[in-house]
BALOBA-1460 file (C-alpha; in Angstrom, 3 decimals):
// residues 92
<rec num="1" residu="x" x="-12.165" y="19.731" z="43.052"/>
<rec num="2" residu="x" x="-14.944" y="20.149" z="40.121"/>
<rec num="3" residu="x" x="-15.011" y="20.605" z="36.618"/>
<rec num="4" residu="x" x="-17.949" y="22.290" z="34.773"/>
<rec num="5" residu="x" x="-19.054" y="19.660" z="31.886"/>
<rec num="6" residu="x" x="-17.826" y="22.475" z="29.348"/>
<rec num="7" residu="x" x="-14.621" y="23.024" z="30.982"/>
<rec num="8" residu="x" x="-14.346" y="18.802" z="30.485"/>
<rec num="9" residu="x" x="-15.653" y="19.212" z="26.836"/>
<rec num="10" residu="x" x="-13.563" y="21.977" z="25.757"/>
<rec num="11" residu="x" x="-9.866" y="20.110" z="27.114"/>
<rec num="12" residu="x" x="-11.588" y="17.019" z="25.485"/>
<rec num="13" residu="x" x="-11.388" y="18.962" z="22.059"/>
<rec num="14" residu="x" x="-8.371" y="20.251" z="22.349"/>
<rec num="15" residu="x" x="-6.477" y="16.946" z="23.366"/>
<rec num="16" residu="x" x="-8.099" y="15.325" z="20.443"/>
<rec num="17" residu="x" x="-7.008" y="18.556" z="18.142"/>
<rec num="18" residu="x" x="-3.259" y="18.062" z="18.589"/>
<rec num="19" residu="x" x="-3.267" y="14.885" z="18.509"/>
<rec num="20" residu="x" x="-4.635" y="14.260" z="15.404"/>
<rec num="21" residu="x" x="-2.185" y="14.570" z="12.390"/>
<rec num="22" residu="x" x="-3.534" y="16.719" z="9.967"/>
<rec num="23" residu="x" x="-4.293" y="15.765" z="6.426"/>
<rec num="24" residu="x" x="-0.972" y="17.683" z="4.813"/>
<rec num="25" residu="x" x="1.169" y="15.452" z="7.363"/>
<rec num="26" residu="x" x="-0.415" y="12.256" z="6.190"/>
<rec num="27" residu="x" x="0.313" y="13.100" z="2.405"/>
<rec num="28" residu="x" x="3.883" y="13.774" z="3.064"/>
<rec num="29" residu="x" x="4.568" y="10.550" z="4.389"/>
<rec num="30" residu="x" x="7.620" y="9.610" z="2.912"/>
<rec num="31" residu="x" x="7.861" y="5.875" z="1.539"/>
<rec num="32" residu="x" x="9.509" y="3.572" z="3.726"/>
<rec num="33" residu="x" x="11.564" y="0.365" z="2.515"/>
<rec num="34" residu="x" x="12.253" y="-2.810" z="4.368"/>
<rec num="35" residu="x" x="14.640" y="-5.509" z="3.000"/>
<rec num="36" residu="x" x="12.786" y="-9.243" z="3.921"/>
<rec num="37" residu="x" x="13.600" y="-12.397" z="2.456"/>
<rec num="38" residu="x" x="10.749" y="-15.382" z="0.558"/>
<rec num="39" residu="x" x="9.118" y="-17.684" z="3.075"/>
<rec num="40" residu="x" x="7.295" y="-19.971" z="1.060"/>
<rec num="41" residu="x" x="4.842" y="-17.811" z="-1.221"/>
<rec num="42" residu="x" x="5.469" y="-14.801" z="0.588"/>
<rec num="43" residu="x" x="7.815" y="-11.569" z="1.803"/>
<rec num="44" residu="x" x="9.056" y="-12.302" z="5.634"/>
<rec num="45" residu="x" x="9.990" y="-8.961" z="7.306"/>
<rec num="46" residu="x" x="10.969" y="-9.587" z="10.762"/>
<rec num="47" residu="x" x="7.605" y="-11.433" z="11.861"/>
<rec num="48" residu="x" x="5.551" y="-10.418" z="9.276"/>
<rec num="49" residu="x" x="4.730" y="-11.950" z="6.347"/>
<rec num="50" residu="x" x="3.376" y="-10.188" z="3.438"/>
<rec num="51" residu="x" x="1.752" y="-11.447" z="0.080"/>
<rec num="52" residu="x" x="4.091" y="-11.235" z="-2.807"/>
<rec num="53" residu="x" x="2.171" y="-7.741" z="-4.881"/>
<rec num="54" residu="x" x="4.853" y="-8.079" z="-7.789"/>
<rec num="55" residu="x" x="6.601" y="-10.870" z="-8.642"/>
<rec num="56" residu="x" x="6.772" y="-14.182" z="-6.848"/>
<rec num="57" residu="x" x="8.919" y="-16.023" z="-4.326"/>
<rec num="58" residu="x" x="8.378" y="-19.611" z="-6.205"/>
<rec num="59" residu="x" x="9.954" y="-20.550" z="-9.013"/>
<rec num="60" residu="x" x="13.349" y="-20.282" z="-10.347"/>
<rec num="61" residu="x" x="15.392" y="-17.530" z="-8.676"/>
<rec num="62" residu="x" x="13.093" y="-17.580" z="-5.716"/>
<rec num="63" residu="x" x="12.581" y="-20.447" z="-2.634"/>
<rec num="64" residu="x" x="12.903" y="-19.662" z="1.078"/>
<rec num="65" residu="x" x="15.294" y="-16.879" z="2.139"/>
<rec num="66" residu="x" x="15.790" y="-15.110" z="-1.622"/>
<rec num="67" residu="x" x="15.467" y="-11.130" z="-1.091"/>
<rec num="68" residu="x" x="12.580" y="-9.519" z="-1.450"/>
<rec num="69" residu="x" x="11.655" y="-5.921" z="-0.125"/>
<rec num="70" residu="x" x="8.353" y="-4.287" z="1.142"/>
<rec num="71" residu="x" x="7.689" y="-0.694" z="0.473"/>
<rec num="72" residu="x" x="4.912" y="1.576" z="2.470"/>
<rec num="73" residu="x" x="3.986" y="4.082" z="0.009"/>
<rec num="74" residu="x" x="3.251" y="7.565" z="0.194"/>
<rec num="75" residu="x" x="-0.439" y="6.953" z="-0.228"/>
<rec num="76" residu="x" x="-0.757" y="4.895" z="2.467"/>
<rec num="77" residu="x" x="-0.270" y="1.287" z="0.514"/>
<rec num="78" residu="x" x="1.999" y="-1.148" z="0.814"/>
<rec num="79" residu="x" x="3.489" y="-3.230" z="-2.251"/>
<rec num="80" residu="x" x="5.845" y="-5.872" z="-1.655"/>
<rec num="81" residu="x" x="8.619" y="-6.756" z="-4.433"/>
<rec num="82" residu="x" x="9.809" y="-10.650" z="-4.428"/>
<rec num="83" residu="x" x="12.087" y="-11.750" z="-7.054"/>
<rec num="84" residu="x" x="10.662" y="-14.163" z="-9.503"/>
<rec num="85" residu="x" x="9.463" y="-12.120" z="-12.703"/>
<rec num="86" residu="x" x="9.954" y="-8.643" z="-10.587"/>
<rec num="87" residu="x" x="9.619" y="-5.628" z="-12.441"/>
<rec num="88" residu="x" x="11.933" y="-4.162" z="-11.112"/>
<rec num="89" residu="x" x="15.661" y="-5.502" z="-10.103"/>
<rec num="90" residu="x" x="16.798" y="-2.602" z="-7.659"/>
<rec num="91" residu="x" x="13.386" y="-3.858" z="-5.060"/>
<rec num="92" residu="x" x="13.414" y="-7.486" z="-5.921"/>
């Protein structure tokens, strides 16, 4: 069996046409939130551990295995919440 080079090209396209997301699907992305807890000077979420954006996991009120939450924004960025000097009590 043979395929013509534009026959090849033209499924090529398409394939890559659905499956790339478009732009409005991207921008809808709805925030996502994951509950982690302070491992050492940063936010532990199952096996990843991600820098402390606001507040801080040393001090007082914070030390290994104090809550702290990770959120994937909308925009594409992540922030992560630990719970010395948070900003905001409901994340940290």
């Amino acid at each position: 069996m043979q395929f013509s080079f534009t026959t090849v090209l033209f499924a090529l396209m398409a394939t890559a046409a659905v499956a790339a997301p478009s732009k409005e699907a991207a921008e809808k992305r709805s925030a996502q939130t994951q509950t982690g807890e302070c491992n050492g000077t940063s936010c532990r979420v199952g096996f990843e551990n991600y820098e402390c954006n606001k507040g801080s996991c040393v001090g007082n009120g914070g030390g290994d295995g104090k809550r702290c939450t990770v959120v994937d924004n909308a925009d594409g960025t992540r922030t992560s919440w630990c719970p010395v000097g948070c900003p905001d009590n409901n994340l940290c």
